[in-house]
N, C-alpha and C positions, 0 to 999 in steps of 0.2 A: 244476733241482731240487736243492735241498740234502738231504745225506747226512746220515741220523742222526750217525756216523761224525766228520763235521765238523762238525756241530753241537757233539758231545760232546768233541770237542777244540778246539775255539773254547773251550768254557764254561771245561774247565781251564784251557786257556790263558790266560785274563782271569783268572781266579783268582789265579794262580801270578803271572802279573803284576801283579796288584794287593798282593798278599803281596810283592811283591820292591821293590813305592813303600813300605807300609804301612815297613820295614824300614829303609828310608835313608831317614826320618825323625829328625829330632835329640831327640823326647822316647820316652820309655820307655813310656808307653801304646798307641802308635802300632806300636811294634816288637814289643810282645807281640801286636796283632792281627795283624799281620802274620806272625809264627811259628807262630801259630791257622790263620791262611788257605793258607796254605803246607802243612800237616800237613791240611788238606781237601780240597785239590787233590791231595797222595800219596794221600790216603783214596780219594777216587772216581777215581783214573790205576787202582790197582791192583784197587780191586770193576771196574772196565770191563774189565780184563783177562782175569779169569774168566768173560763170557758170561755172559749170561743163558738160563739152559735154564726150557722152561715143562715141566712134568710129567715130567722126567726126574727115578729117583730117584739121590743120590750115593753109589751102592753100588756097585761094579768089574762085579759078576758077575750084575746085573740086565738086559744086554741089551746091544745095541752102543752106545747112546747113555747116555752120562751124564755128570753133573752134576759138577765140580771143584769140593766145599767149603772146599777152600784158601785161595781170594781172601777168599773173606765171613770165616771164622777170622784172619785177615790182619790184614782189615781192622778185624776188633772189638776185638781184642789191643792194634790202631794207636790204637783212641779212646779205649781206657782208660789206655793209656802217654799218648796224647796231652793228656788232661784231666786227666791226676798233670804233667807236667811241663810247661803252662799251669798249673797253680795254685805251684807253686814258683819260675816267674820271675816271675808274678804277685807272689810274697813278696819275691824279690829287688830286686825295681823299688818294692817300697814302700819295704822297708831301705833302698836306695840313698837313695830321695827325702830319707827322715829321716836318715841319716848326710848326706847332702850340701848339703841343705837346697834339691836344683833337681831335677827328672825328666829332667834332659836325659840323654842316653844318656854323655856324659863326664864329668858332674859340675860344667860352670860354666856358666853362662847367657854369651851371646856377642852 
């Protein structure tokens, strides 16, 4: 029987793997999804952190059981930095293309 547990660390783990080929790729559209996938794989490593609580509330002084809002604040902070800075190397990788006239991540076709 497989564990939730290893299930949900397999998933990242292929993720983060896949983010890590996505990267040593030699064009620039390849390395920005790979920078996307990698910054998904932090996303759900650090909300799995936090547990999931069902009907606890995240208040200290509501009872012995409660909810860490931490991870989720974290994590939402992570997608809005993460979608500002995918749209900037997204900009960077177009410049490049048009200053260099190639998408490759060094600038000459090989």
């Amino acid at each position: 029987m497989v564990s939730m547990e290893f299930l949900l660390a397999t998933g990242i783990g292929f993720v983060t793997a896949a983010g890590i080929w996505l990267l040593l790729r030699g064009r620039s559209f390849p390395v920005v999804l790979g920078l996307s996938l990698i910054g998904y794989a932090v996303n759900v490593f650090i909300f799995a952190m936090g547990r999931l609580w069902m009907g606890v509330p995240p208040i200290v002084d509501a009872g012995p059981d409660v909810a860490d809002p931490l991870p989720q604040a974290l994590v939402l902070t992570a997608i809005v930095i993460g979608f500002a800075t995918t749209g900037f190397v997204i900009e960077l990788a177009l410049r490049s293309r048009h200053d260099n006239g190639s998408d490759h991540v060094d600038g000459s076709e090989r």
